[in-house]
C-alpha positions as CSV (number, residue, x, y, z in Angstrom):
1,X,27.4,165.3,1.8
2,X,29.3,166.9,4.6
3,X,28.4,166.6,8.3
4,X,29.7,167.9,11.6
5,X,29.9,165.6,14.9
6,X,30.4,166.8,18.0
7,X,32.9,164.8,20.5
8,X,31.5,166.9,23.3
9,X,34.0,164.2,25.7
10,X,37.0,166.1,24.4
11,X,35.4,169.1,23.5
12,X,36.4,168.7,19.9
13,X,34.3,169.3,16.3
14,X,35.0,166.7,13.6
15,X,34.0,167.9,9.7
16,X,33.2,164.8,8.7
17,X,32.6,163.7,4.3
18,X,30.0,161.3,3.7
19,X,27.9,158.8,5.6
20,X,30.7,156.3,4.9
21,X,33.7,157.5,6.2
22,X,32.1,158.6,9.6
23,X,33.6,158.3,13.3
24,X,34.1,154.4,13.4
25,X,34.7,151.9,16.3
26,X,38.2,151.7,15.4
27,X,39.3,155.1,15.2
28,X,38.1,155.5,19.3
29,X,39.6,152.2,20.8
30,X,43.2,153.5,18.9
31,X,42.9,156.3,20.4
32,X,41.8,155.5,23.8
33,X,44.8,153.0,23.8
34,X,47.5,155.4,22.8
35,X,46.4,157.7,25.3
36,X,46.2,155.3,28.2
37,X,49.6,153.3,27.4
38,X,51.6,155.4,25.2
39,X,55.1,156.2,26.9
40,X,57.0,158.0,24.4
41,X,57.4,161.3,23.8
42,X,58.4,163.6,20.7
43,X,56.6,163.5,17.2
44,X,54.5,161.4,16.0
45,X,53.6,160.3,12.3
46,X,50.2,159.1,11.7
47,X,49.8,157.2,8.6
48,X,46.0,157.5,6.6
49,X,45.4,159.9,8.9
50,X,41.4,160.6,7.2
51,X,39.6,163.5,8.1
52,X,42.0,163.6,11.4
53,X,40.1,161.9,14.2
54,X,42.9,160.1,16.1
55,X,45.0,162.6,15.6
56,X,42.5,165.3,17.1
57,X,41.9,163.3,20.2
58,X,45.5,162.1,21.0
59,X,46.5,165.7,20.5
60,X,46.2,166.2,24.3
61,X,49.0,164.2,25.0
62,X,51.4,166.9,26.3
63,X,54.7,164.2,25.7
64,X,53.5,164.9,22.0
65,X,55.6,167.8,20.6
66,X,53.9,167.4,16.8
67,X,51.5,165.0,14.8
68,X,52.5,164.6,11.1
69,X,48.9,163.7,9.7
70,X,49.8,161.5,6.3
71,X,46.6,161.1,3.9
72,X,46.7,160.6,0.6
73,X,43.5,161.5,-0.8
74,X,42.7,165.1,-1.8
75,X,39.3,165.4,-1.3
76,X,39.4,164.0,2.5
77,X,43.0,165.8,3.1
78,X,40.7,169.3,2.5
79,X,38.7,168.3,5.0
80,X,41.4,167.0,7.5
81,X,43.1,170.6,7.6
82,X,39.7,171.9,7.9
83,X,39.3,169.8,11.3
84,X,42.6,170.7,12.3
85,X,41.8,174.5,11.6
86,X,38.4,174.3,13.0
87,X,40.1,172.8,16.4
88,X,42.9,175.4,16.7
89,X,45.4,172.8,16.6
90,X,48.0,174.4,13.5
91,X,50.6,174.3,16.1
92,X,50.7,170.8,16.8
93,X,49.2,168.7,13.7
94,X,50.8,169.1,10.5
95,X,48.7,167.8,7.9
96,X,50.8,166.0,4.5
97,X,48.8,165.2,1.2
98,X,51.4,162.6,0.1
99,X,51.5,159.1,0.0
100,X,53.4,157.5,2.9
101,X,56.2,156.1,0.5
102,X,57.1,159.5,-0.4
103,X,57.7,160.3,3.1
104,X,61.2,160.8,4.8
105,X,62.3,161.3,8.4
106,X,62.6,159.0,11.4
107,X,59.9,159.6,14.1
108,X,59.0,158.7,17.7
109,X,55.8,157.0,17.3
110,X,54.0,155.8,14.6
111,X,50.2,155.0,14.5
112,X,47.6,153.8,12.2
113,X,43.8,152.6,11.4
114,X,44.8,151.1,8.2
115,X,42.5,150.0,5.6
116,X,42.6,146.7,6.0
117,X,40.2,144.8,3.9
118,X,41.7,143.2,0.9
119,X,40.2,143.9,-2.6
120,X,39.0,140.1,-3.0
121,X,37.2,140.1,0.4
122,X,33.9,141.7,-0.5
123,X,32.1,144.1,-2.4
124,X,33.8,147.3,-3.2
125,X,31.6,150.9,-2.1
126,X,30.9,152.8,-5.3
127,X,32.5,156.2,-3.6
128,X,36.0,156.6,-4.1
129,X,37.0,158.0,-1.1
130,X,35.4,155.1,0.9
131,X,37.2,152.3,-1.1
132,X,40.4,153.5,-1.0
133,X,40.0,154.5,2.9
134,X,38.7,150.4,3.8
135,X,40.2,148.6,1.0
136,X,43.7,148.4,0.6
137,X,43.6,149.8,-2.7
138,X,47.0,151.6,-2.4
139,X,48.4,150.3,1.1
140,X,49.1,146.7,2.0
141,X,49.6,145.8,5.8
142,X,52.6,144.5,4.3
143,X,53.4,147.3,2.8
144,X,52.7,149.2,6.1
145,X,55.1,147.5,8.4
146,X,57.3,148.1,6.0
147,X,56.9,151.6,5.9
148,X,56.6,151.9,10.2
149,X,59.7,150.3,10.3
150,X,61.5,152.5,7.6
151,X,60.1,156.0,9.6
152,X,60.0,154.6,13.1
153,X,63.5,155.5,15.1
154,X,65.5,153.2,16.8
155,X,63.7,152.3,19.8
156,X,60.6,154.1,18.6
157,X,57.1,152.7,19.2
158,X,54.0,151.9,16.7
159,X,50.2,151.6,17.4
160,X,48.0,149.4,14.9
161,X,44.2,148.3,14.9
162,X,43.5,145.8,12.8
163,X,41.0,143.2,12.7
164,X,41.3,139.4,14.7
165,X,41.0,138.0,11.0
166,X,44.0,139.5,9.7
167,X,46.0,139.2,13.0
168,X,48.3,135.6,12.2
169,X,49.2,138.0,8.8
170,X,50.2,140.7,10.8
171,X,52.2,138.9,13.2
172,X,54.7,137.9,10.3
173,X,54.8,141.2,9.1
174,X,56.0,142.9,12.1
175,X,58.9,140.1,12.6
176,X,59.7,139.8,9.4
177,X,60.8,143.7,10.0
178,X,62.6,142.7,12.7
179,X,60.1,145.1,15.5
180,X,58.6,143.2,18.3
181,X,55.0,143.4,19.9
182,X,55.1,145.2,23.6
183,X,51.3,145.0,24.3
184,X,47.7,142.9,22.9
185,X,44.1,144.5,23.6
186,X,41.4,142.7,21.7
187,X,38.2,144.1,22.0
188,X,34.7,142.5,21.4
189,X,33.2,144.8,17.9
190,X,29.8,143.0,16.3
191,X,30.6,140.3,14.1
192,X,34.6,140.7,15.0
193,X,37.2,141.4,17.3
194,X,39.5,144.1,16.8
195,X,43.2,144.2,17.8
196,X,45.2,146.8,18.8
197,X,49.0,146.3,18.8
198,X,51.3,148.1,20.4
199,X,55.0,147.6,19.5
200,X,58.7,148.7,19.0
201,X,61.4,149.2,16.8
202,X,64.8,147.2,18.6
203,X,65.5,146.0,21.4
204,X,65.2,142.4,22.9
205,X,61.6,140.5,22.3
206,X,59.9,140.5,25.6
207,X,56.8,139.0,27.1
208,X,53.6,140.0,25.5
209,X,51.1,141.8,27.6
210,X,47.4,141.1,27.0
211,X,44.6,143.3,28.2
């Protein structure tokens, strides 16, 4: 059943599906982060972009030229160009109905609020579109850094939340890609912390900066 929120903050409407794919925790502290510590201009790619909340609040960011919106799901794709529509913002998201391994292009910056509970972990939701948006039914966060590194330019920047329990994992994925971690904010969330990580593409490995 479809609802509408309003983010009277940013003056923004969000269309959103079902009780279970609502305005998380997550999706704010991302992008809160990008727009405090993002640097970078140009375009940006976000991968399982949903029903386009981060995308619709970092949109703002004048350094941004264009958001590529990636999301792979039909159903909730309908309702991210809906968002994007209902916002006025055709000129500067672009939404894409593909999976991320069919894309091509190098971009500036690249972030994500992956699904990032594996299929083992728990019990899977009955609806569709809420598995395959928590559980990484068709992306790994292996399979993710892969993928930032392969659309990330030289030089080019990445934002990831994932959660403290996943975090020594994630780690090995980003050096085993050869990118390096810039900046750390953990932030207190129930039962869990969640992580933000904020790295690059080349370059020398630097000091980590923890907030």
């Amino acid at each position: 059943m479809k609802y509408v929120e309003n983010l009277e903050s940013v003056n923004k409407k969000i269309t959103i599906l079902n009780e279970g794919l609502k305005i998380t925790e997550d999706a704010i502290l991302l992008s809160k982060f990008i727009k405090k510590y993002n640097k970078k201009s140009g375009e940006f790619l976000e991968i399982g972009a949903g029903q386009g909340i981060i995308s619709i609040l970092i949109s703002e960011i004048s350094k941004v030229s264009k958001i590529f919106a990636v999301e792979i799901q039909k159903e909730i794709f309908e309702i991210l160009g809906k968002n994007i529509k209902n916002n006025f913002l055709e000129n500067k998201i672009i939404p894409i109905n593909k999976n991320i391994k069919e894309i091509t292009g190098q971009f500036d910056v690249i972030f994500s609020n992956p699904p990032y509970k594996k299929i083992n972990s728990g019990k899977l939701p009955k609806k569709e579109s809420e598995k395959i948006s928590k559980f990484e039914i068709f992306l790994t966060l292996e399979e993710l850094f892969f993928e930032i590194k392969r659309l990330l330019k030289n030089y080019g920047e990445f934002f990831v939340i994932v959660p403290n329990d996943r975090l020594n994992e994630v780690f090995s994925y980003v050096y085993a890609n050869k990118m390096n971690i810039l900046e750390i904010e953990i932030n207190k969330y129930k039962n869990r912390d969640l992580v933000i990580l904020h790295g690059k593409k080349g370059g020398k490995n630097s000091k980590i900066k923890f907030f």
